[in-house]
C-alpha positions in Angstrom: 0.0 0.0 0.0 1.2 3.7 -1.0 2.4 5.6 2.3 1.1 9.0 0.3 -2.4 9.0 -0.8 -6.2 10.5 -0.5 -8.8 8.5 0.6 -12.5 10.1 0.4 -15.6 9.0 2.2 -19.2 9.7 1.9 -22.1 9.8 4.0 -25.7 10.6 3.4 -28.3 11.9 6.2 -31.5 9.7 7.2 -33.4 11.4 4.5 -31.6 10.1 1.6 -33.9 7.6 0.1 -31.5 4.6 0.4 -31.2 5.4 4.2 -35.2 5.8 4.2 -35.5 2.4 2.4 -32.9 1.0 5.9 -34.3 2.2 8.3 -38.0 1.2 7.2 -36.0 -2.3 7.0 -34.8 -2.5 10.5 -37.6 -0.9 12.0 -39.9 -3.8 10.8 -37.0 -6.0 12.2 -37.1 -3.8 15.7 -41.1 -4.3 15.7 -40.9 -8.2 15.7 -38.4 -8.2 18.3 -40.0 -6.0 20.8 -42.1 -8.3 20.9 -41.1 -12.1 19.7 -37.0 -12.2 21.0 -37.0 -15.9 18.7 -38.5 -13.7 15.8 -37.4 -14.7 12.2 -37.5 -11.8 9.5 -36.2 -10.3 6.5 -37.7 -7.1 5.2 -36.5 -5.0 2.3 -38.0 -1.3 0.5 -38.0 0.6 -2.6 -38.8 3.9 -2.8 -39.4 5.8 -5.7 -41.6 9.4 -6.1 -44.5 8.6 -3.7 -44.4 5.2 -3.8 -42.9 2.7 -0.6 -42.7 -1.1 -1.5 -42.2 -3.4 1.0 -41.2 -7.1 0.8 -41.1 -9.3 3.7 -40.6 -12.9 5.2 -41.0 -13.3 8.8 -42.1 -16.1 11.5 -43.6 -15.2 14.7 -46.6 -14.9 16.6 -46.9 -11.4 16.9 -48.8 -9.3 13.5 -47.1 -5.9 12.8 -48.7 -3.5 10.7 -45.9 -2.6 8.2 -47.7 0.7 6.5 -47.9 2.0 10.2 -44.3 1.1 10.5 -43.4 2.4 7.1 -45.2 6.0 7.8 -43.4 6.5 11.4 -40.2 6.4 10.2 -41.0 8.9 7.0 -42.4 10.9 9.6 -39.8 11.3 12.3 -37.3 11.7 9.3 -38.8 15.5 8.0 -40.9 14.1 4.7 -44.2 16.3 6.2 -46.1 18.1 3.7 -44.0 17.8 0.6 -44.2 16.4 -2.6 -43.1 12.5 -0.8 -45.3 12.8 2.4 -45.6 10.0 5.2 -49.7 10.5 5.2 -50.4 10.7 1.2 -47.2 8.6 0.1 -48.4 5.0 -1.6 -47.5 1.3 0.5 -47.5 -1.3 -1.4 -46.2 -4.8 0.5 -45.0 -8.1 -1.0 -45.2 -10.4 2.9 -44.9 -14.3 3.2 -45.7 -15.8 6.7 -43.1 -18.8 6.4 -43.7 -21.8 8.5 -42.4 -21.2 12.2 -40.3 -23.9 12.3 -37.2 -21.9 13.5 -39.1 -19.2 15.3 -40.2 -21.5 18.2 -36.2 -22.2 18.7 -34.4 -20.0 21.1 -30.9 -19.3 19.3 -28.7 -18.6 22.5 -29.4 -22.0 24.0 -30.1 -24.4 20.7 -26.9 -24.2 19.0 -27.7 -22.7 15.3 -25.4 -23.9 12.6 -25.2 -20.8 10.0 -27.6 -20.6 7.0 -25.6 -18.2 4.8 -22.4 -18.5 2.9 -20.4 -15.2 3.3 -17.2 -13.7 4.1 -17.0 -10.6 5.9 -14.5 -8.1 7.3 -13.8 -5.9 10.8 -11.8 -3.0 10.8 -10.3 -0.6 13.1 -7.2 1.8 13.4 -6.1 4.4 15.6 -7.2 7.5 13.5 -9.9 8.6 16.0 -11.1 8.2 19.5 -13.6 5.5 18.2 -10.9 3.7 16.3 -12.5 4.4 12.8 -11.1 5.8 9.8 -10.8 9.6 10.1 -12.5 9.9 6.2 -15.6 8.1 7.0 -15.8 9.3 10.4 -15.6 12.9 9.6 -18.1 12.7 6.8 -20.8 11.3 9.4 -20.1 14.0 11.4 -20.9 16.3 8.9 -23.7 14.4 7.6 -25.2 13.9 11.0 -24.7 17.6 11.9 -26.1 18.6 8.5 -29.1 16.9 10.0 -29.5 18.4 13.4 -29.3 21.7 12.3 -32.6 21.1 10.0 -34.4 18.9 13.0 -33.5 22.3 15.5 -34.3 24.9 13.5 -31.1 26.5 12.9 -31.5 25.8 9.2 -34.9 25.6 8.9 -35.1 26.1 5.2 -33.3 22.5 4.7 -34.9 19.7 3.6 -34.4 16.1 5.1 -32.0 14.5 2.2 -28.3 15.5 2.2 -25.1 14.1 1.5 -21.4 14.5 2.5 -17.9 13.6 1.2 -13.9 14.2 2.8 -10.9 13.5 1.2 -8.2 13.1 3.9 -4.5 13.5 2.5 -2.3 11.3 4.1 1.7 11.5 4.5 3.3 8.1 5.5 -0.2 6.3 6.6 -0.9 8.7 8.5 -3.7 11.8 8.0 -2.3 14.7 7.5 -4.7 17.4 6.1 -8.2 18.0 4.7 -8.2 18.1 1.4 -11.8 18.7 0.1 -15.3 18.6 2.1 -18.4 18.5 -0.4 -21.7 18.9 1.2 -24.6 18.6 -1.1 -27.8 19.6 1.4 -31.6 20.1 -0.3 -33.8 22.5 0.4 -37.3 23.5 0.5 -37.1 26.6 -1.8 -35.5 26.9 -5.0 -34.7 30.9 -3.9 -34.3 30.5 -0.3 -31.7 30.5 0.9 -29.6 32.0 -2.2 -25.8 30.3 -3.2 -24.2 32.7 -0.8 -26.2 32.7 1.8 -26.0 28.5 2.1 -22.6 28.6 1.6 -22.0 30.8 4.8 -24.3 28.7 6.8 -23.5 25.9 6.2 -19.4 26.6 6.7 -20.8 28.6 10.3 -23.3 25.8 10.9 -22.1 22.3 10.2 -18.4 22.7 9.2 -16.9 24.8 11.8 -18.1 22.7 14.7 -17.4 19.4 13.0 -13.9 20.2 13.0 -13.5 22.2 16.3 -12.4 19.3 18.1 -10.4 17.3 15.6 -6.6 16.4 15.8 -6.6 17.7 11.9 -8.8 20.5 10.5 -8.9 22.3 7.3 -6.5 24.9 6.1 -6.1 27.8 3.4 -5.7 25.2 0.7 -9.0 22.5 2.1 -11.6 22.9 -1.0 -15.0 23.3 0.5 -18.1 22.8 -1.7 -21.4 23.5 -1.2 -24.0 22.1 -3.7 -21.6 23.0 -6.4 -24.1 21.9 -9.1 -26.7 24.7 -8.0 -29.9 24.0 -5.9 -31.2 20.5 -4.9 -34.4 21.5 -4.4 -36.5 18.6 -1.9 -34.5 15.7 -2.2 -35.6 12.8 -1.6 -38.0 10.0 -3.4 -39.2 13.0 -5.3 -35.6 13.4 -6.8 -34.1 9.7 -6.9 -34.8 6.7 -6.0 -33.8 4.2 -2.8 -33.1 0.8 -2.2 -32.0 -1.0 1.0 -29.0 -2.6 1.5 -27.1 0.0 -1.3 -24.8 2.3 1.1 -22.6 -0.7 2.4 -19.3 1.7 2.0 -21.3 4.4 3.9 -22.4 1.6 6.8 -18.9 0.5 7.5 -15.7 1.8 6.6 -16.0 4.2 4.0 -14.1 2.1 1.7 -10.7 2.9 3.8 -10.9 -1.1 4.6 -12.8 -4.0 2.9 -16.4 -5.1 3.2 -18.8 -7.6 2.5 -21.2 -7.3 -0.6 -23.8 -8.5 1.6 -26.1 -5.6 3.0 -26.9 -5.3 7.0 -29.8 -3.1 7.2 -33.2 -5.5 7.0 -32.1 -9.0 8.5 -32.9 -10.6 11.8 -29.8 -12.0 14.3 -30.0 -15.7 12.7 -27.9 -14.0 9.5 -24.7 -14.2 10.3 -23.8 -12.0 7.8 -25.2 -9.0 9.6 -24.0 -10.1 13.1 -21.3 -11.7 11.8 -19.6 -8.5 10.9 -20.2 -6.8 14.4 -18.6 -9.5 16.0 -15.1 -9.0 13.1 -15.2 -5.1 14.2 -15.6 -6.1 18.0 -11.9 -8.4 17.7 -10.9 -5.8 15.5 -11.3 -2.8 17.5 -9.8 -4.7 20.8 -6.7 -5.8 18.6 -5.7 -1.8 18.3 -7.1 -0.9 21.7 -4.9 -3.2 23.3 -1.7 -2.1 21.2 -1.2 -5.0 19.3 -1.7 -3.1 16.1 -2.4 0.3 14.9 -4.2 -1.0 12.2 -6.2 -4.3 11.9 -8.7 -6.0 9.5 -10.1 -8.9 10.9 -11.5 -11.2 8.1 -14.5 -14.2 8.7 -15.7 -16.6 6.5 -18.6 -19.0 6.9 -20.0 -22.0 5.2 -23.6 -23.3 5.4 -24.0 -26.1 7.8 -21.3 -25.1 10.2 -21.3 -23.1 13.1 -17.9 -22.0 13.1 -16.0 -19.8 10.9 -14.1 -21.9 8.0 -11.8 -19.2 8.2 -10.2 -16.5 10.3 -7.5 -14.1 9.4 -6.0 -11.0 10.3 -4.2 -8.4 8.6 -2.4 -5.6 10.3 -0.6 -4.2 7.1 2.6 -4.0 8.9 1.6 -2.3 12.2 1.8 -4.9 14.4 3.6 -5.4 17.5 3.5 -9.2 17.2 2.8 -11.3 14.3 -0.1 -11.4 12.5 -0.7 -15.5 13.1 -0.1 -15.1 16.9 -2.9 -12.1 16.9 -5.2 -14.9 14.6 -4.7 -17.2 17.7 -5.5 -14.7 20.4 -8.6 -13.5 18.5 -9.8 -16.8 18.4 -9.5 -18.1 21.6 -10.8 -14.1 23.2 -14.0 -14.0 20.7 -16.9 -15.7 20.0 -16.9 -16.7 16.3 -20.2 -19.2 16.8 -23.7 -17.7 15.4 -25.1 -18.3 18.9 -22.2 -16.9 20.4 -22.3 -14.0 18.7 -26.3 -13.6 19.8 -25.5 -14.6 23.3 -22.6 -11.9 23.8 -24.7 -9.2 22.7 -27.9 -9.9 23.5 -28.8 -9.3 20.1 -32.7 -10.4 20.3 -33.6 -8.7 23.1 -31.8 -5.2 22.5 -34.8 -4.0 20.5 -36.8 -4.2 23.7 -34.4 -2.7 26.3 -33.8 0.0 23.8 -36.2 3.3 23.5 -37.5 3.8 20.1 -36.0 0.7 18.7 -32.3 -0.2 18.1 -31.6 -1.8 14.6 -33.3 1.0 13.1 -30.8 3.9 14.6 -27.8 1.9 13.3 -29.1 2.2 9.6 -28.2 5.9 9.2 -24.8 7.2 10.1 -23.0 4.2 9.9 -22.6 0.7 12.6 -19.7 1.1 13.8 -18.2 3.9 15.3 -21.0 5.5 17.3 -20.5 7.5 20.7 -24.0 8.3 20.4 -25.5 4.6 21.0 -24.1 2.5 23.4 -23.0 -0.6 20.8 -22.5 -3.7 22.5 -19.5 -4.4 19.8 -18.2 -0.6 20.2 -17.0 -2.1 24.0 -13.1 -2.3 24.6 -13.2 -5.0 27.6 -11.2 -7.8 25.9 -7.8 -6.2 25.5 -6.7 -7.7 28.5 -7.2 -10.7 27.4 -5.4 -10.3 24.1 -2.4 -8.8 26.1 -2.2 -12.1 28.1 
């Protein structure tokens, strides 16, 4: 790998119509497990103009009423009285009750071999407090931000779709200036606010306190754009279309380290690979907090029909302190690589009903992993110990 470079990362806000199409996905996920912990389900949506289409299977006992769901979360994101609105907006659903053969099964206690075949990848490195890669972290900050000012008022001209994008510079692996922030926020009013005006506000607003407390800001050279291709008026279904499952880059990493092609947003605990690639960050994360790397990618792969990983491997990219097979070894034997082990360490079907206002569905905008603002079981630090041992 190049020791000189400029890695960019992108991030969209919870009104960009793939995030919609996510977190309509995990909320029907959250619903069934509020309720029914042994719940089996799959949901996906498509948005497009005023149109929702859901597709489902599920097993439980509980019924949830998916156009209720659906309209909640368009609601709580900003899509009120526009031209995509959560009362007027069309649900169409696609559902199949499957036969509740597994549902009855309690998958921390009845040993579940793994039904998909996927490999999947954990990252961390020492770029930030949260052990993420300073791109992708700062462009949720900015995305996030872009957000709050909108939801507070501060902005209130905004609409709910925006995206962001930073391109880090680094100098021997490490970062070492900004190089371009692009912001790309919609608004209500083709005339209001004009160019100027949301240039200013949003460099005062969302820029400026992203980068008041970062370790590397932006300098006389950083390019800073600011819907360079003229208005975006709305946003939204109106504008483009969404799809869950298509911001996988924007979920994880930012594209600083691998990731799987297979989505997260939409799936129950029972796939392994969504829980799966919790459990890679949460070895991968404890590897650099414990010092044994600065950087680490932490790679599992599974087979149908066994509940073990076929594979586990780690790559440090030459920032280890000790060898990359010893740190495979210590992984193993500190982590739970098992589908039910992975439930069982963190409590993955109950979190939806200990958690206020669901928990899948917050992790579905503004990224998995990485979040001070939700306490992630697989964002703890408590096995470094262990791995020092």
């Amino acid at each position: 790998m190049k020791k000189d470079f400029i890695h960019t990362s992108e991030s969209v806000t919870e009104g960009h119509p793939d995030k919609l199409c996510d977190q309509i996905s995990d909320a029907i996920v959250d619903r069934f497990l509020e309720r029914d912990p042994c719940a089996r389900v799959t949901a996906e949506c498509a948005v497009s103009l005023s149109v929702v289409f859901i597709s489902a299977r599920f097993a439980s006992h509980v019924k949830v009423d998916f156009p209720n769901v659906a309209r909640k979360v368009i609601r709580k994101i900003g899509y009120v009285d526009q031209e995509f609105d959560y009362k007027t907006c069309s649900i169409l659903t696609s559902l199949k009750d499957m036969a509740p053969r597994d549902q009855a099964r309690d998958p921390e206690t009845d040993g579940y071999q793994v039904s998909n075949q996927v490999t999947i990848f954990g990252f961390a490195c020492d770029h930030t407090p949260a052990l993420m890669p300073l791109p992708i972290w700062l462009a949720h900050k900015l995305s996030s931000k872009l957000s709050r000012v909108r939801q507070h008022g501060v902005l209130p001209y905004l609409a709910p779709d925006g995206t962001t994008q930073v391109a880090v510079e680094f100098k021997d692996t490490r970062p070492h200036r900004i190089h371009t922030i692009a912001v790309n926020a919609s608004q209500i009013d083709r005339n209001i606010p004009n160019q100027k005006r949301l240039y200013d506000d949003i460099i005062e607003n969302v820029i400026e306190g992203v980068f008041e407390d970062e370790p590397v800001t932006p300098d006389a050279n950083t390019r800073i754009f600011v819907n360079p291709g003229g208005p975006l008026i709305l946003g939204g279904p109106s504008v483009h279309s969404g799809l869950t499952g298509r911001k996988n880059a924007i979920d994880t990493y930012g594209g600083f380290s691998r990731n799987s092609g297979s989505a997260l947003s939409g799936k129950d605990p029972l796939r392994i690979d969504r829980v799966g690639a919790y459990a890679a960050r949460y070895a991968a994360k404890n590897v650099v907090a414990a010092g044994l790397a600065k950087r680490c990618e932490i790679q599992l792969s599974y087979t149908i029909g066994l509940s073990e990983p076929a594979s586990v491997q780690v790559e440090t990219m030459g920032t280890g302190t000790i060898p990359d097979e010893e740190i495979v070894e210590r992984v193993r034997k500190a982590f739970p690589f098992t589908l039910e082990g992975i439930i069982r360490e963190f409590d993955l079907m109950k979190l939806p009903a200990s958690s206020k206002g669901g928990f899948y569905r917050k992790l579905a905008a503004y990224g998995h992993f990485g979040r001070p603002d939700l306490d992630l079981p697989w964002e703890r630090t408590d096995k470094v110990d262990v791995l020092r041992a």
